[in-house]
Each structure stands twice: as C-alpha cells, then as structure tokens.
C-alpha positions as CSV (number, residue, x, y, z in Angstrom):
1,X,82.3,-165.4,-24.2
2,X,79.3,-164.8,-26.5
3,X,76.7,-162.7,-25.2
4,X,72.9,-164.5,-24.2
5,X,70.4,-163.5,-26.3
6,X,66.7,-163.8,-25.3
7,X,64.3,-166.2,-27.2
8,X,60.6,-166.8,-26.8
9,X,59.9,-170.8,-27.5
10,X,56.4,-171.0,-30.1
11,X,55.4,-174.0,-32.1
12,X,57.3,-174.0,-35.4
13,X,54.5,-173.8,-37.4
14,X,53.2,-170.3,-35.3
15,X,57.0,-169.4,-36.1
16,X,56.1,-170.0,-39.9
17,X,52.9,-168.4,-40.3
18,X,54.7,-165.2,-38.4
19,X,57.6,-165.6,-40.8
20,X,55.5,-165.8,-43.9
21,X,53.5,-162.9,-42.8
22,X,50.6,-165.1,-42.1
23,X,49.7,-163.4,-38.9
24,X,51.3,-160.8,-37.0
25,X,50.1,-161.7,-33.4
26,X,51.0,-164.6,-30.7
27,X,48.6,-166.0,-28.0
28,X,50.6,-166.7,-24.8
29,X,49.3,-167.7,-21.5
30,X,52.3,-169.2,-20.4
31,X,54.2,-172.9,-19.9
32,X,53.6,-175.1,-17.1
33,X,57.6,-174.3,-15.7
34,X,57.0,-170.8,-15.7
35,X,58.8,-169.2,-12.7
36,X,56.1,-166.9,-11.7
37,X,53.5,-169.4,-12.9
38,X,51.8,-167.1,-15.4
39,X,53.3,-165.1,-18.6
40,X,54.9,-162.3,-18.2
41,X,56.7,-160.5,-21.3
42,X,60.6,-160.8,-20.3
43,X,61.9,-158.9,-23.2
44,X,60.5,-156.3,-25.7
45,X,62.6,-157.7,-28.6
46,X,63.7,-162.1,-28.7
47,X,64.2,-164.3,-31.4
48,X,61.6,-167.2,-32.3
49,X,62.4,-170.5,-30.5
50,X,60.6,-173.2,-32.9
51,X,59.1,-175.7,-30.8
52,X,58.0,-179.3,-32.1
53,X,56.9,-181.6,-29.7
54,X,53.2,-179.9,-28.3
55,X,52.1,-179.0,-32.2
56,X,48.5,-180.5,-33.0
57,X,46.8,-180.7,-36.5
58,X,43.4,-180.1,-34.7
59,X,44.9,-176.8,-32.6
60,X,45.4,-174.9,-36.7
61,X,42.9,-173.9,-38.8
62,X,42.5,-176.9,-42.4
63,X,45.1,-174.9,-44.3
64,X,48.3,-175.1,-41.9
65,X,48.1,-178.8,-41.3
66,X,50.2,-179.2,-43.8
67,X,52.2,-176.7,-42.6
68,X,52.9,-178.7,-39.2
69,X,54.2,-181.8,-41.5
70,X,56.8,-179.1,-43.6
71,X,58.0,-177.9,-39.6
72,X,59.2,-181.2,-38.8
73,X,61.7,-181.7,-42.0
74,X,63.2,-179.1,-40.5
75,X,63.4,-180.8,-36.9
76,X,66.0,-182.3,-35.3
77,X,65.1,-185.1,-33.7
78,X,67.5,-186.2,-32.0
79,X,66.9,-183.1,-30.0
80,X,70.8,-182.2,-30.2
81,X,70.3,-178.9,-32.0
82,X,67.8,-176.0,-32.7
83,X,67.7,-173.5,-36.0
84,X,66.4,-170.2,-35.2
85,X,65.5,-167.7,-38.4
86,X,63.3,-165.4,-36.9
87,X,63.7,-162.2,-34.5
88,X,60.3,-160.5,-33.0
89,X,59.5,-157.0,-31.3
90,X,56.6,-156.6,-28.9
91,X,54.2,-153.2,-30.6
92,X,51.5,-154.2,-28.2
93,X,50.1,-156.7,-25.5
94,X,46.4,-157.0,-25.4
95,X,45.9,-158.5,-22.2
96,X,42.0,-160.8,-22.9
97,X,39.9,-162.0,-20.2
98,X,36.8,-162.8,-22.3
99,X,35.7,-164.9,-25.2
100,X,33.9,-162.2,-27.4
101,X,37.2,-160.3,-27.4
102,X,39.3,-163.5,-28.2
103,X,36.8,-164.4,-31.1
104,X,37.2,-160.8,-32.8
105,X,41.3,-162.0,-32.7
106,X,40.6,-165.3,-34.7
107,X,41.2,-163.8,-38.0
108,X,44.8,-162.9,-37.3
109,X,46.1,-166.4,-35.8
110,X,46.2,-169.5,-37.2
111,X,44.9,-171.5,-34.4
112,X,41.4,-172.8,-34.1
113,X,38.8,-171.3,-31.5
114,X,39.2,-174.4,-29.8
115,X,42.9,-174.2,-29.2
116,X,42.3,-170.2,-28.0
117,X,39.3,-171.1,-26.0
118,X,41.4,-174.0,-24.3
119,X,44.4,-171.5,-23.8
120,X,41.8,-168.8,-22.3
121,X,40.4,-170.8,-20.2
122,X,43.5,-172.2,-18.6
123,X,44.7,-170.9,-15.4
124,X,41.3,-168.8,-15.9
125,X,42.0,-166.0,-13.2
126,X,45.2,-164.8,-15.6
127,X,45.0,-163.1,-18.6
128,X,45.7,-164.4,-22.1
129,X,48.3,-162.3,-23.9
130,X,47.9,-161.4,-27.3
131,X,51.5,-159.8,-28.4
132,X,51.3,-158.2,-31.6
133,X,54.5,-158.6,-33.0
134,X,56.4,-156.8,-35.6
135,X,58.6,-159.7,-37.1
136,X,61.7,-160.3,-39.1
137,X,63.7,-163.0,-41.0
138,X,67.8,-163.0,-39.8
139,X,69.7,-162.9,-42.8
140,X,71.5,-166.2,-42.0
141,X,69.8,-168.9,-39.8
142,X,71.9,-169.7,-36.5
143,X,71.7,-173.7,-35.7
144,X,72.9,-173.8,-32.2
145,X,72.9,-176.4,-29.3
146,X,70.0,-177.7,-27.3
147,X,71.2,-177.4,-23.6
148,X,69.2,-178.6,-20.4
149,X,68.2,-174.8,-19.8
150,X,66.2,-174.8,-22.8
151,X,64.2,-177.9,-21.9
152,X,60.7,-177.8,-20.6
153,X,57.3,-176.4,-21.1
154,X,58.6,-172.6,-20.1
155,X,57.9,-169.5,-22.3
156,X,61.7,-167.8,-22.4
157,X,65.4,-168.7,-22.7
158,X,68.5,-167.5,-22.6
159,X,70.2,-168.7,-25.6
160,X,73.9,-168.9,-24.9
161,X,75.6,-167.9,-28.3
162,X,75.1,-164.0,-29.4
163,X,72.1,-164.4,-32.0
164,X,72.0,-161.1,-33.1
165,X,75.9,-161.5,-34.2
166,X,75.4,-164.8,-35.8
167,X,72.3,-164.0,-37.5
168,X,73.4,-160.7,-39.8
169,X,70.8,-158.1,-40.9
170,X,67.2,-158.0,-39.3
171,X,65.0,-158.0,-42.6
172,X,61.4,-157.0,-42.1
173,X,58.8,-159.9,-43.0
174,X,56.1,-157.5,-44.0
175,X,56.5,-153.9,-45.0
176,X,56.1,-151.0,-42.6
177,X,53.2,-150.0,-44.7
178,X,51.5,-153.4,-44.7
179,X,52.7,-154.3,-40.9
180,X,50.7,-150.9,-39.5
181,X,48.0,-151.6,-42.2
182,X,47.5,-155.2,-40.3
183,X,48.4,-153.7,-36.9
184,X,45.4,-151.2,-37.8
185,X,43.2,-154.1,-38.8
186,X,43.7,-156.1,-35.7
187,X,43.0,-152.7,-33.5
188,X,39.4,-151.7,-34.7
189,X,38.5,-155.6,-34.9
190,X,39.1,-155.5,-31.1
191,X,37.4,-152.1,-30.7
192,X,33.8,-153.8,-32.6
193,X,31.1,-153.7,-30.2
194,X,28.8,-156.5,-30.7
C-alpha cells in the first residue's frame, strides 16, 4: 500500500500565482469542517490541493481574473479526479489579528483587500495565518482520485497515493536567492510602522 501524503486544499488560481512565483505567501483562516474549528498548520511540508468550486473573479486583484478562467480548463468536472503539480514548505506563520498589518501583506497575494478583510474578520477571535511558503513544481503532475475524504470546505487531506513517489524531483519555483530576497521583502513590509 502507498503511503498518505499530506496536501493543503487552496483555490487553483492561489496554487498558480504560488507556482508561477507570483506570490510566495497564503492567507488561511480555516474551512467551515475544520476539526478543531480554526486553522492550525498540520504539516510543515504538503503538496497544493487545487480547489475550484469557492474561486471568485471579485476575491483577485484585475489581472488574475483571467487567471481563474485558465484554472478551470484544467478542472475536472465531473469531480472524479484531481491533478496536483505543486509541493509547499511552511518558512514562517505570521499569525494577524489587525487590519493595518494585513494591509502591509497586500502586495505579496493576489487577493483583493476585500477578500483578506472578509477572511480577517471571520471567526474574529482567531487569528488569520499568513504562511510564507517556499514552493516547488513536481517534476511530473500526479492526477489521482477524488474520494469522499477529500470532500468539503476543510483546510487538509490525506491523499491516499505516495505523492512524493509519483511526483519525481522537487524543483524550486523561485531561486533561493530570489525566494529569501522576497521572504526579506515581505519581513520589513510587516515591520513598517505607520
């Protein structure tokens, strides 16, 4: 039997813009099945679950609606199947509480201020978690099976089939040199005092 590998479910366009090297960090308050109803970071390293059915237009800044509509050629929609490409480690999480600290991230995600304010605000007493994420393309994309257990608006999964095996070599979307130039970047933006 194949061993599970952990994957963290994120709109497929958020899984493009990390693959492209677009942005480098993930907002995550957590889905409305989540066992311990709020996020928690299960896993240091996971592979990018592309989600379809929750992406909006008006939740990503003008130049990614586009993107959305190049997501969904890729989507199965019969729901039978799901192609994961992309395999994430956690370098930080920035737990936010306030808006002037969310607003110095909006530079280095693609969403909108509305869709972070929304995703702040929700469940208001819990933190938003902003995972800066070192990222990287597998070498061959794994389509595997869509089972009940990965169904639902939940934050993790155990994929059944060995990922990691499937997948081949790990190769780095950005450089180290540009990742810790970004990583650097999104630090002292956070650090600004107004």
């Amino acid at each position: 039997m194949a061993s599970e590998s952990m994957a963290l479910k994120e709109w497929a366009v958020i899984t493009k813009a990390l693959l492209e090297g677009e942005q480098a960090v993930i907002l995550r308050k957590g889905g409305i099945e989540e066992e311990t109803k709020h996020f928690e970071v299960k896993s240091s390293s996971f592979f990018l679950y592309p989600t379809y059915e929750h992406q909006k237009s008006e939740w990503v800044r003008e130049p990614y609606h586009g993107k959305i509509n190049d997501t969904l050629l890729q989507w199965d929609r019969t729901g039978n199947t799901v192609t994961i490409v992309g395999y994430a480690e956690v370098v930080e999480d920035i737990e936010i509480y306030q808006e002037e600290v969310l607003h110095k991230a909006g530079p280095f995600h693609i969403g909108t201020e509305e869709f972070a304010e929304g995703r702040l605000k929700w469940k208001k007493n819990q933190p938003l978690h902003l995972l800066v994420l070192r990222v990287y393309r597998l070498e061959k994309p794994v389509t595997v099976p869509v089972i009940p257990d990965y169904l639902g608006c939940r934050s993790w999964v155990q994929v059944q089939e060995d990922l990691a095996a499937a997948g081949g070599k790990k190769i780095p979307v950005l450089s180290d040199a540009e990742f810790h130039q970004m990583y650097r970047e999104i630090k002292a933006r956070l650090a600004e005092t107004e």
